[in-house]
C-alpha positions as CSV (number, residue, x, y, z in Angstrom):
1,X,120.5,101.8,78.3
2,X,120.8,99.2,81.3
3,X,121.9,96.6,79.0
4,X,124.6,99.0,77.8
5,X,126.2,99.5,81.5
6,X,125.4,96.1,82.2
7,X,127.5,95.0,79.9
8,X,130.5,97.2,81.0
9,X,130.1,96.3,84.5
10,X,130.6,93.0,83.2
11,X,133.1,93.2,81.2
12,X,135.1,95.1,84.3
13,X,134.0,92.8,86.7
14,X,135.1,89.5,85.1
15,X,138.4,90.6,82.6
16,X,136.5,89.6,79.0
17,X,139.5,90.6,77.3
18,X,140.4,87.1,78.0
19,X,138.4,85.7,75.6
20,X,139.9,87.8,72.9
21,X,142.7,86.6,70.5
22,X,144.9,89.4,70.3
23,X,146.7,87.7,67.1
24,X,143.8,85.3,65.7
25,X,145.6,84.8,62.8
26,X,149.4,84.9,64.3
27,X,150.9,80.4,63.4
28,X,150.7,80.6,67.7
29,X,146.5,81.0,67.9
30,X,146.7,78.9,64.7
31,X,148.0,76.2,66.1
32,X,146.6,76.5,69.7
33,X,143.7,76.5,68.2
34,X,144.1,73.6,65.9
35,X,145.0,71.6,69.1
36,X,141.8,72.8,70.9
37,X,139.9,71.7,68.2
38,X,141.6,68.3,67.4
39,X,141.5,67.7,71.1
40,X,137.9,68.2,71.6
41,X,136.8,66.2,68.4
42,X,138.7,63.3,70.0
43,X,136.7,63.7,73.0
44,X,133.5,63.8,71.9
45,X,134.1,60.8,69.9
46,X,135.5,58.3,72.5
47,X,135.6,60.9,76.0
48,X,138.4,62.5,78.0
49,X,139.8,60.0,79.9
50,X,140.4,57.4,76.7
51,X,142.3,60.1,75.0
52,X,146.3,60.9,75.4
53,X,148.0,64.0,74.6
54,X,150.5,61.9,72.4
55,X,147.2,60.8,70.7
56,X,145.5,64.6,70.4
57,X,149.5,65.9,68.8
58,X,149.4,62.8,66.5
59,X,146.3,64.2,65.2
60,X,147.3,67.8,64.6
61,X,150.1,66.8,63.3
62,X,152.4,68.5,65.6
63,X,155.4,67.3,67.9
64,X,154.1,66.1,71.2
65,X,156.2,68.6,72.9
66,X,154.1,71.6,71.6
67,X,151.0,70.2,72.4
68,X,152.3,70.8,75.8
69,X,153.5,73.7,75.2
70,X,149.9,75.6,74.7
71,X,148.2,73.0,76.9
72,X,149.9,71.3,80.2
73,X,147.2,69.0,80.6
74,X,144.3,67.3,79.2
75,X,142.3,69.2,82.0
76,X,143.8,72.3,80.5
77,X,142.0,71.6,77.2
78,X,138.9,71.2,78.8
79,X,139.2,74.3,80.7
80,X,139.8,76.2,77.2
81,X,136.6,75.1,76.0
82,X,134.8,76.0,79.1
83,X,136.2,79.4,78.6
84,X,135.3,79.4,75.1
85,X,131.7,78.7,75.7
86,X,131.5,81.2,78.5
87,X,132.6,83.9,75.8
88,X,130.3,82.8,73.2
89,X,127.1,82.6,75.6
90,X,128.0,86.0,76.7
91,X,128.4,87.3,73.1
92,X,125.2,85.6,71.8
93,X,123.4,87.2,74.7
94,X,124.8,90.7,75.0
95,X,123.7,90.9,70.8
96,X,120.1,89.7,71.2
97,X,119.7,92.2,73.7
98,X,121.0,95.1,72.4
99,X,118.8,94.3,68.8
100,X,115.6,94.6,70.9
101,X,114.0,95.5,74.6
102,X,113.0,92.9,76.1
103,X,111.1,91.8,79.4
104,X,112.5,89.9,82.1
105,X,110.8,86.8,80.9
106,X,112.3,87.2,77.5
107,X,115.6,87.8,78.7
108,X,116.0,84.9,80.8
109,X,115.0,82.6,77.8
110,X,117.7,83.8,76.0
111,X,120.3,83.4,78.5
112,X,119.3,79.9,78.8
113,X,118.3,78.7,75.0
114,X,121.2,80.4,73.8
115,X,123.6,78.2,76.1
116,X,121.6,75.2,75.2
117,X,122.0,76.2,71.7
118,X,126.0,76.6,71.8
119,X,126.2,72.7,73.5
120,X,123.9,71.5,71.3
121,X,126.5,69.3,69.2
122,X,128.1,68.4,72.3
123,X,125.6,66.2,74.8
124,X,127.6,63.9,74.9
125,X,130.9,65.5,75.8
126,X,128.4,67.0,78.6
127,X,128.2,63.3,79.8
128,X,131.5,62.8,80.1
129,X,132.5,66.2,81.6
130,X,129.5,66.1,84.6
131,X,130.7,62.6,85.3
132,X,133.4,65.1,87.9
133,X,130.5,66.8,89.4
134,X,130.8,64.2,92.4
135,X,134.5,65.5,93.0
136,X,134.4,68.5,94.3
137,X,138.5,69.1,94.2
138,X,138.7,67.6,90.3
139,X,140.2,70.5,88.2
140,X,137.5,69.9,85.8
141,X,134.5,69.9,87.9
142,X,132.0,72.3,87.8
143,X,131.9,73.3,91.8
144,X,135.7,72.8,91.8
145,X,138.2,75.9,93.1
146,X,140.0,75.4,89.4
147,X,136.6,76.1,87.5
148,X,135.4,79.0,90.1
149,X,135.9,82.2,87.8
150,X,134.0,80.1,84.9
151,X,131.1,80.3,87.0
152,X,131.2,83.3,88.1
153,X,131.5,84.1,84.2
154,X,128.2,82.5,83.6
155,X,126.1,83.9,86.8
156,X,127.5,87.6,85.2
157,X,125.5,86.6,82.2
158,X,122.7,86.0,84.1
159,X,123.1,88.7,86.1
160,X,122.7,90.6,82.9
161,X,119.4,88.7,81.6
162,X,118.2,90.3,85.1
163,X,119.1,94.0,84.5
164,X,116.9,96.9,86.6
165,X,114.5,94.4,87.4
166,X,112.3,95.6,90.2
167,X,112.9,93.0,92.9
168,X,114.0,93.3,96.6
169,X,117.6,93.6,96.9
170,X,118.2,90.1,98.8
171,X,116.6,88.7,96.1
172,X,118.6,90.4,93.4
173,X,121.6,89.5,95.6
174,X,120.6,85.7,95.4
175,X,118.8,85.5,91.9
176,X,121.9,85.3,89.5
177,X,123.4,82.3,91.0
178,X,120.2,80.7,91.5
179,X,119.7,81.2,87.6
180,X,123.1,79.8,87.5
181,X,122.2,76.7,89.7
182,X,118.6,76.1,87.6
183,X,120.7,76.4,84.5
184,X,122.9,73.0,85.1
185,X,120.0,71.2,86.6
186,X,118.2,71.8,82.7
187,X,121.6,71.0,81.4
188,X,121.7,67.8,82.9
189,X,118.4,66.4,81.6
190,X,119.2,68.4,78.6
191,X,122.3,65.3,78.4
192,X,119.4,62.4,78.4
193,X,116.7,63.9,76.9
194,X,116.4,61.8,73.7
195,X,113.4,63.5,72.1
196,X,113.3,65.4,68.5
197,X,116.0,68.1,69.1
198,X,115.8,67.8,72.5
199,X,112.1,69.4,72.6
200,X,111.3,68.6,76.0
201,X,114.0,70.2,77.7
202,X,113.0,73.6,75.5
203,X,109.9,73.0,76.9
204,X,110.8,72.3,80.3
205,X,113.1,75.6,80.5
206,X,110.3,77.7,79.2
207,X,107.3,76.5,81.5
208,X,110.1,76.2,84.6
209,X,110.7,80.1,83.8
210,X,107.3,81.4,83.1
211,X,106.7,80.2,86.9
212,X,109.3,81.4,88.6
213,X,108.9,84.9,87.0
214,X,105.1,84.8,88.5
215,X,106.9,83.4,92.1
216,X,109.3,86.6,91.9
217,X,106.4,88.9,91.7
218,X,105.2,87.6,94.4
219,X,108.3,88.1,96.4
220,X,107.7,91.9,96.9
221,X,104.9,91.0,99.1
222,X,106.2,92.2,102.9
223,X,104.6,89.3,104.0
224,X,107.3,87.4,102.4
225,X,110.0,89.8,104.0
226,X,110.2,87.3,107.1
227,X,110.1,84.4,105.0
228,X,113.2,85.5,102.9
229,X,115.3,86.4,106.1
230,X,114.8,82.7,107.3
231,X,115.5,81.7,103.9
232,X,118.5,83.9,103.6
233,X,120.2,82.9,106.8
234,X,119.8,79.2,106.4
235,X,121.6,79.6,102.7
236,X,124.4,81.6,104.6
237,X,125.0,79.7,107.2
238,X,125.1,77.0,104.7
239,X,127.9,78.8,102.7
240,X,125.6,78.9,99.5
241,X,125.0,83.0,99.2
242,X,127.0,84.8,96.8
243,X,130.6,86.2,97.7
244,X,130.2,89.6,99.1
245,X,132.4,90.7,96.0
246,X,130.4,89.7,93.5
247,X,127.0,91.9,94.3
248,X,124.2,92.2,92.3
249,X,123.4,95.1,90.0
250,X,121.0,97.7,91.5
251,X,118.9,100.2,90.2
252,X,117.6,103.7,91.6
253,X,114.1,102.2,90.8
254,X,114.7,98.3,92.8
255,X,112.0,97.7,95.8
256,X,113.3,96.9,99.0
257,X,110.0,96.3,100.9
């Protein structure tokens, strides 16, 4: 049942009817689509900055004028595809829950294996997109103002993979972005890992997990309590705690030692 309401605080909280094509078979998704997809080929073959729009409409075939018409901007692409992979982690993940129960551990594997599943084709597009990281005011970077409601999209799907779990509430306030945080750190040696299928970062995820679901039940301890309020003040003062309107799902049942 807390998957259930999970999923429609979610879906109230962060607007998913965004991600649905209200005509997806209407000539405009067809062909906004068909740029999306022609564009993105292109840069996965030779990157984003190497690529025009003139280029991306010669390839779909379409006057250069409409390619502008559905996108602006390169950087408009890219943020379509950022959207679309937000909306198909959070599909993938909302379905493997609701097929089974599943434990905390289990859930958080999901969230992440099923992202690094859905960019598994595109590594190398990664590359060139973390490149912007470093500028913080670059429309496509991933701490930039012009990518903020994407990540808030993905620490909502981690906020589901946590549910009711028992944890103290300033950890459960913390925890999602945190996830979010871990999540591009394995994304980002996901993008050099060269082994078979990219192994080792499957491994890494799952042994990087398994610990820090043994460190959160340790957290409980109120021994801990002072520790987390030192913790908790530094990352505030540091600006890095979660917006105030963006609050962690609670449960009747949560410790608060």
């Amino acid at each position: 049942m807390f998957i259930f309401s999970l999923t429609i605080e979610v879906s109230s909280l962060y607007n998913l009817n965004m991600f649905k094509s209200p005509k997806p078979h209407s000539p405009r998704e067809a062909t906004r689509g068909l740029i999306l997809s022609t564009a993105l080929d292109s840069f996965r073959e030779r990157g984003v900055d190497a690529v025009t729009m003139r280029e991306i409409a010669k390839s779909a075939d379409i006057a250069l004028g409409a390619a502008y018409y559905y996108f602006p901007s390169k950087e408009a692409i890219v943020q379509a595809y950022y959207d679309q992979v937000q909306a198909d982690h959070l599909a993938r993940v909302s379905a493997q829950f609701a097929e089974a129960k599943h434990n905390f551990l289990e859930r958080l594997k999901i969230a992440f294996h099923s992202k690094l599943d859905i960019l598994q084709s595109d590594r190398k597009l990664l590359g060139a997109l973390f490149r912007y990281a470093g500028e913080p005011w670059h429309p496509l970077s991933i701490f930039a103002p012009a990518t903020h409601a994407n990540r808030e999209q993905s620490v909502a799907v981690f906020r589901l993979a946590i549910g009711d779990e028992r944890l103290p509430e300033d950890v459960l306030t913390i925890l999602p972005v945190a996830l979010w945080a871990l999540s591009m750190g394995f994304l980002l040696y996901y993008i050099y890992d060269d082994s078979p299928e990219q192994e080792r970062t499957r491994r890494l995820t799952d042994g990087s997990l398994e610990i820090l679901v043994r460190l959160l039940s340790l957290v409980k301890s109120p021994l801990l309590k002072p520790f987390r309020r030192s913790l908790f003040m530094l990352l505030s003062d540091a600006g890095l705690l979660p917006e105030p309107t963006s609050p962690a799902p609670q449960s009747p049942q949560e410790a608060r030692p």
